[in-house]
Structure formats: C-alpha cells, structure tokens
N, C-alpha and C positions, 0 to 999 in steps of 0.2 A: 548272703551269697558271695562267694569268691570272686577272685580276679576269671574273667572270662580267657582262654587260650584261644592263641590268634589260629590255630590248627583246627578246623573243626571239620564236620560232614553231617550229614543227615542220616537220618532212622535206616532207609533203603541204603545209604553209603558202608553203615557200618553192619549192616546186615549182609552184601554185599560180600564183605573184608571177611568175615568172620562165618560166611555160611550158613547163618542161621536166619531165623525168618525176620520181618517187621516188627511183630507180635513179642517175639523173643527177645528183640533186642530194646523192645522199650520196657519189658518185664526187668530188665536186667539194668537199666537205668531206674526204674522206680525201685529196686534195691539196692542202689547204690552201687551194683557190680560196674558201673559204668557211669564218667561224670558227665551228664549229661542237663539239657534245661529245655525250658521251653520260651521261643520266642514271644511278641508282644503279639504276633498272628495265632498261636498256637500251634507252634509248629518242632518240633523237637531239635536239637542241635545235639551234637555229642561231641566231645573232645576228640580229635582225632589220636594223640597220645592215651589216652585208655583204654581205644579198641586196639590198640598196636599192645598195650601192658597185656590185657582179656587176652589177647589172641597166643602172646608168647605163655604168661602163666598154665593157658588151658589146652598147650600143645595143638590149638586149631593151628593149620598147616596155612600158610599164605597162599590168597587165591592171587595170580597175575595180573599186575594193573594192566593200563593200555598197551602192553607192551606188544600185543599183537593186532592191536589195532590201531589207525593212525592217535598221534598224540593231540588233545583238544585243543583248539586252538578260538581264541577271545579276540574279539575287535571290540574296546569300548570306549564310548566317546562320554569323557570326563571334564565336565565345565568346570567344575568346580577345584581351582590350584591346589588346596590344601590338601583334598582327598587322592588328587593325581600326585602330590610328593609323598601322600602316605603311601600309596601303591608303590610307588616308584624305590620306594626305600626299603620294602620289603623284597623285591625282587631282586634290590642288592643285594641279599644275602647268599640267595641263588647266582649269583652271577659266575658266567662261564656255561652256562647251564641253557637250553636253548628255551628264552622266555613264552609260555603259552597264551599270554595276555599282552596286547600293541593297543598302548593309550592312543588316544586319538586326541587333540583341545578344542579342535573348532570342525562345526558343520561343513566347512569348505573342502574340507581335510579325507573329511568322512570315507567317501565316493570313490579316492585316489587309494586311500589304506587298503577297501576290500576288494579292489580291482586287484591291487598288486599282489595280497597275498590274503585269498577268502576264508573266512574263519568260519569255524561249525555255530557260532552263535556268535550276533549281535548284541552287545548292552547298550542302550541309550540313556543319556539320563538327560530329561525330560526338560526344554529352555525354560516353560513357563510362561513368557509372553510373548503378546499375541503375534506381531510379526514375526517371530522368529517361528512361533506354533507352524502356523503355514507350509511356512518354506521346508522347516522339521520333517514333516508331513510329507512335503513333495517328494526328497528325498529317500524318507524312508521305502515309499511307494516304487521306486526308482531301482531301490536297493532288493526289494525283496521279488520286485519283477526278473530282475538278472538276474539276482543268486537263490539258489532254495537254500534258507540256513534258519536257526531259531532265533527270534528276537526277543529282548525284553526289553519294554521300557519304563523307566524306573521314574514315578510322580507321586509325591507325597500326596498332593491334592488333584487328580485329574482333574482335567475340564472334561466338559460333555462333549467336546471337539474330538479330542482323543479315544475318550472312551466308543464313542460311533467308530471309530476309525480302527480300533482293537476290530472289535468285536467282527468288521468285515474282512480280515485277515486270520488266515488260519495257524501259522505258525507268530503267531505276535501274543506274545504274555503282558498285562498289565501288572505292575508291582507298585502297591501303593506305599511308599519309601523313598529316602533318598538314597543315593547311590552313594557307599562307605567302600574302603578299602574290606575290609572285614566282609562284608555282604560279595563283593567281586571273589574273594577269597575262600567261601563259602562257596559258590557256584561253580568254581574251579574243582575244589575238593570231591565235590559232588561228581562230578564229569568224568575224574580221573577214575573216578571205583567205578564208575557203571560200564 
C-alpha cells in the first residue's frame, strides 16, 4: 500500500463532492476509479485529490462547499505536544486563511476557548487518569449544558467511567483512538462537504 494523502474525506464526503450515491462511490473505489482504503475500524477513507481528479475528468460539475453556510468551526483540546505541532504545522500552510480548528493544551483553558468563541464541534482527547478523569467529566458536563454542539472524545482504551458517561449524553461520540493530526484533519474534511 502507498504513502497515505494527508487530504482525505469519507464515502458520504466524496459522494457528497461528486453527486453521486455511497453505493457508487465505494464501487468506484473498489475499481480503482478512486484511491481509496479502509481504516483499522472498517471504515472507508478516500483521497480527497482523486475525487477532485473523478470530478474534473468526468465533467461532474462542483457542488458548493460551505460557502452558504456558516464555515465549521473546531475546538480541540490536544494533550499530547507532538500531535498539537503536527496540527499546528499544517495549518501553516493555510496561513492567512481564517483557521477552522483552535487547539486548546490544558483543561483549564478548555471553558475560556468555547465561551469566547463556540465551535460546532468539540474534540477531546481523553487524559486517561483517574484525577484528571473526574474533573474531565465535570467539565465536559459544564460544557455541553451551556452550549449545544457535537462532542467527540477520543480514548484508545475507554474506562467504564466514561463509557457510562457517553452513553448518557446524546450528542457525545466515543472514538476508541488516539487523537492524530490526520484523524482532526479527516473530521474537518468531512464537515467541509456536508
């Protein structure tokens, strides 16, 4: 298998881009008309450069991104330094460009970010131990009482703490993973076509 493209979207994204069904755009991936794979979840990825090549080749006409609707907007809180300079260095290339994603580094932070300026979806990625669980928790709870917005929080290994605590919240998605620049990037992609 190839080098992966850091550009990607999902089945609905490029079906979406290109007008045509789910069905269709993973027929078109399983012959190669599109490079596409499937995640460790089973989940399809597609190059977001192939349905852009698909779409010019086959005279499909561009449907309108968000452009009339407002533009997505990410709050995510990134523990981890290495994944927060990978992000952080991708968005330089955008730069000038008004950013759809405001990293966040500490839980204290958190509360202050989506007051000042509330994003359509939260990312969390997941402390892991058990003080910090708690408190994680209380916040979250905090967070999703003031604003209605979609959450995911992202735990390679949930605890049953969490998982209780999903499953009584209705916009809160558990994502059993770590939180990558790539995966942030992917969720973005995704947003932009719907």
């Amino acid at each position: 298998m190839g080098k992966r493209p850091h550009h990607i979207c999902t089945t609905s994204g490029a079906a979406g881009i290109l007008g045509l069904s789910t069905t269709m755009v993973q027929t078109l991936v399983d012959r190669g008309e599109l490079h596409g794979w499937k995640t460790e979840g089973g989940h399809r990825r597609i190059a977001l450069q192939s349905v852009l090549d698909y779409q010019s080749q086959r005279s499909v006409p561009a449907k309108p991104a968000l452009s009339v609707r407002r533009r997505p907007k990410i709050t995510a809180l990134v523990l981890r330094e290495a994944e927060r300079l990978r992000w952080q260095a991708r968005q330089g290339a955008t730069a000038g460009s008004e950013q759809p994603v405001k990293i966040v580094q500490a839980l204290d932070l958190l509360a202050s970010a989506v007051a000042a300026e509330p994003p359509h979806v939260l990312v969390f990625e997941w402390p892991g131990d058990a003080p910090e669980a708690q408190r994680s928790l209380a916040e979250l709870t905090a967070l999703i009482a003031q604003r209605r917005m979609q959450v995911y929080v992202l735990a390679p290994q949930p605890e049953p703490l969490l998982t209780d605590w999903v499953v009584q919240h209705r916009h809160v998605h558990l994502v059993e993973r770590t939180l990558t620049a790539d995966w942030l990037e992917g969720l973005l992609c995704g947003m932009r076509l719907h």
